[in-house]
N, C-alpha and C positions, 0 to 999 in steps of 0.2 A: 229611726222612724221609717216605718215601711209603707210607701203609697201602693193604697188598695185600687179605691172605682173612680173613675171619671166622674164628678157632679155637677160639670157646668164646663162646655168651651166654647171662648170669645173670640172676640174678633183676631186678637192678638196673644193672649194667653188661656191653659186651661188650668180648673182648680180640681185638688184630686183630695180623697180621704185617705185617713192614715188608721194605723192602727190604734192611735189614741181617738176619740169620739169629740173631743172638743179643739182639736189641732187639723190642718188643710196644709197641703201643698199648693202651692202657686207658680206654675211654670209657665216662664214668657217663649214663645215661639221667634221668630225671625221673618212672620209677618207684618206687615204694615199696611193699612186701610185708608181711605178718608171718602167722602161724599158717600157718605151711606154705603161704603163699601162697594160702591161702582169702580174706584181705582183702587188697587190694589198692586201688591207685589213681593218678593220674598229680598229678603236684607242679610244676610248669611251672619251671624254677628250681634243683630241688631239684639236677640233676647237675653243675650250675655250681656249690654251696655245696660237695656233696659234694667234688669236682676241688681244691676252694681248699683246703678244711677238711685234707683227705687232703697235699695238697702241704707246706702249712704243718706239719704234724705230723709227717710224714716228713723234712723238713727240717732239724727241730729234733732228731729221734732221730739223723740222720745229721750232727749237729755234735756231740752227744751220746756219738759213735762204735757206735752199735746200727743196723750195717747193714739195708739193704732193698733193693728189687726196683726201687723209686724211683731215676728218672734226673734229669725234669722237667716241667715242665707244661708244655705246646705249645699250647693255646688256654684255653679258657673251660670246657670241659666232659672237656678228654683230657689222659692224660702218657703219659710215654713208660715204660717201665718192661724192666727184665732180664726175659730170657724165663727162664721156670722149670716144671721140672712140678708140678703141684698137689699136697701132700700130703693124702689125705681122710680129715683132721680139722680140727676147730674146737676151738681151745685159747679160754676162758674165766679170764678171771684177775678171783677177787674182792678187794675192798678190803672189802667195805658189804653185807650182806643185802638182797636183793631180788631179784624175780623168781620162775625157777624152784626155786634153792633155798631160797626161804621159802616156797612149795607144797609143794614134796617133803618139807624136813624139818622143816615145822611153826614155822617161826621169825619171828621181828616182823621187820621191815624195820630196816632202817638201823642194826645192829649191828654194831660192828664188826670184822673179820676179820684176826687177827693174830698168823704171818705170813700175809700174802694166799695164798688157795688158787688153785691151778692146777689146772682141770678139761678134759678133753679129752671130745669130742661127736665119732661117727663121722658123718663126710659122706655122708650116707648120705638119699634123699629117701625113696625107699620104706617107710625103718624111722623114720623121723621123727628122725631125727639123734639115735641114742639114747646116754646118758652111759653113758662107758666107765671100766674101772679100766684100767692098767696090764698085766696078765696075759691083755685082753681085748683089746688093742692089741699084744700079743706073738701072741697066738693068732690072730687074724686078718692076721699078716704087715703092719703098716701102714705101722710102722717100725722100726728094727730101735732095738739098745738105747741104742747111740752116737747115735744120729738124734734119739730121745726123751729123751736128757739133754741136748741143748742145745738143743730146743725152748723146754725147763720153763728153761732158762739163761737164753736170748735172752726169753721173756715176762716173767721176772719184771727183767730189765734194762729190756724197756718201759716196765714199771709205773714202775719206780722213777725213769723219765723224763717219764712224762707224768703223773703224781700233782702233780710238783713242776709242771709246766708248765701245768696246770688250775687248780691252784691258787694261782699266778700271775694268773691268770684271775679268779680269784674262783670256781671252780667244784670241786663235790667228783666226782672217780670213783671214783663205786660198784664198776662191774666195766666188761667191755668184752670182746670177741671178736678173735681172731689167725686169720690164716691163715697157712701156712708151704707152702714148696715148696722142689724139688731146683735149684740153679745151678750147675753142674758140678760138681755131687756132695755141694754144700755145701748146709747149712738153709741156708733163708734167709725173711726176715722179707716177705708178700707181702699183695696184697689193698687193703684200704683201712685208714683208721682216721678216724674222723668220727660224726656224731652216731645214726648209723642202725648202728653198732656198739660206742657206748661210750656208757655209761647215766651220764650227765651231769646232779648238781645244781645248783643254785644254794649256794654253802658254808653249811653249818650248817641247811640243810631237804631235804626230799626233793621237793623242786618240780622237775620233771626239763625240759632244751629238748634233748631226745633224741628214739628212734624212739619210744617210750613215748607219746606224745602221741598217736600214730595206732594204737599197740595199742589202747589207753583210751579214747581218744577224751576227750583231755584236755586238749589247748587246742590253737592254731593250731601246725603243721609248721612250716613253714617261716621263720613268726616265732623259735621255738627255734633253729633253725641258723642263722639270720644273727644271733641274738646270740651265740650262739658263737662265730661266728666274728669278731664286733666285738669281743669279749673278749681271743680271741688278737690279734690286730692290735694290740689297746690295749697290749699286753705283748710288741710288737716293739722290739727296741735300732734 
């Protein structure tokens, strides 16, 4: 597979075309963001842990039967992935209090969420990727109604895949971030899933080896993701 043109770079990774018309490369950098990309910093590493973390998880949802955009990992830092178009939102699914909704709605950390909420964040940089209802997502044309019942379908079948496979791990998830896009018409499950978008404990504390470490400034990066990722390995058949 030969990557051709650049069609899009994020914060953290770029996607690149190939010579096939319906296949993308997805290459994670050794970036790492947060607040609106006001802090930032380079991780030397970090896109090799993310590439693994991400392969391995998408792996396991696709032996799970919860489709994605995931093909295969082709080096140390890239995969190959279905080409899709972006949908812009950010679907959030919680298990655990933390974060922005214990600002917003005043709530202690680590309580638990049941059943898990599904929140959608329009993609949106200029508006600060602001939390949407439903009618707000109808009103704005984002996706239509069909499109948005099996977004909230296909998240909470995630959850209900990688809850059990975290905590296999030894690890609790609190919540975690989705991204979804169009594949011939169909949702489809896109993006990454790895520590820099799933808010990862250690089971039974809120000691987190997630992005949380570089919001906070809470202990070593990249220590947290490669125990993550020895975790899952350790709970490979």
């Amino acid at each position: 597979m030969i990557k051709q043109k650049m069609l899009h770079e994020g914060k953290v990774k770029s996607i690149w075309t190939t010579d096939d018309p319906e296949i993308c490369i997805a290459e994670f950098s050794d970036r790492i963001t947060a607040g609106d990309g006001l802090k930032k910093a380079e991780l030397p590493g970090k896109g090799v842990l993310l590439n693994k973390i991400s392969s391995l998880l998408f792996a396991r949802l696709a032996a799970a039967g919860v489709p994605s955009h995931f093909i295969r990992a082709i080096d140390d830092s890239s995969m190959l992935v279905k080409k899709a178009q972006l949908l812009p939102l950010e679907v959030v699914v919680r298990n655990r209090t933390a974060g922005s909704i214990c600002r917003r709605l005043g709530l202690a950390p680590n309580l638990i969420i049941e059943p898990p909420l599904v929140e959608f964040y329009w993609k949106n940089d200029a508006f600060h990727d602001p939390l949407l209802i439903r009618e707000h997502i109808a009103m704005l044309n984002l996706v239509n109604d069909e499109q948005y019942a099996e977004i909230v379908k296909q998240a909470l079948a995630v959850n209900q895949v990688l809850t059990k496979v975290f905590a296999q791990a030894g690890l609790d998830l609190a919540d975690f971030k989705l991204e979804f896009g169009l594949s011939q018409g169909q949702v489809l499950l896109i993006d990454e899933i790895s520590p820099d978008t799933c808010r990862l404990w250690l089971a039974g504390t809120t000691q987190g080896l997630d992005k949380d470490r570089f919001r906070n400034d809470t202990g070593d990066v990249l220590e947290g993701y490669r125990e993550v990722l020895k975790r899952l390995l350790a709970t490979e058949k």
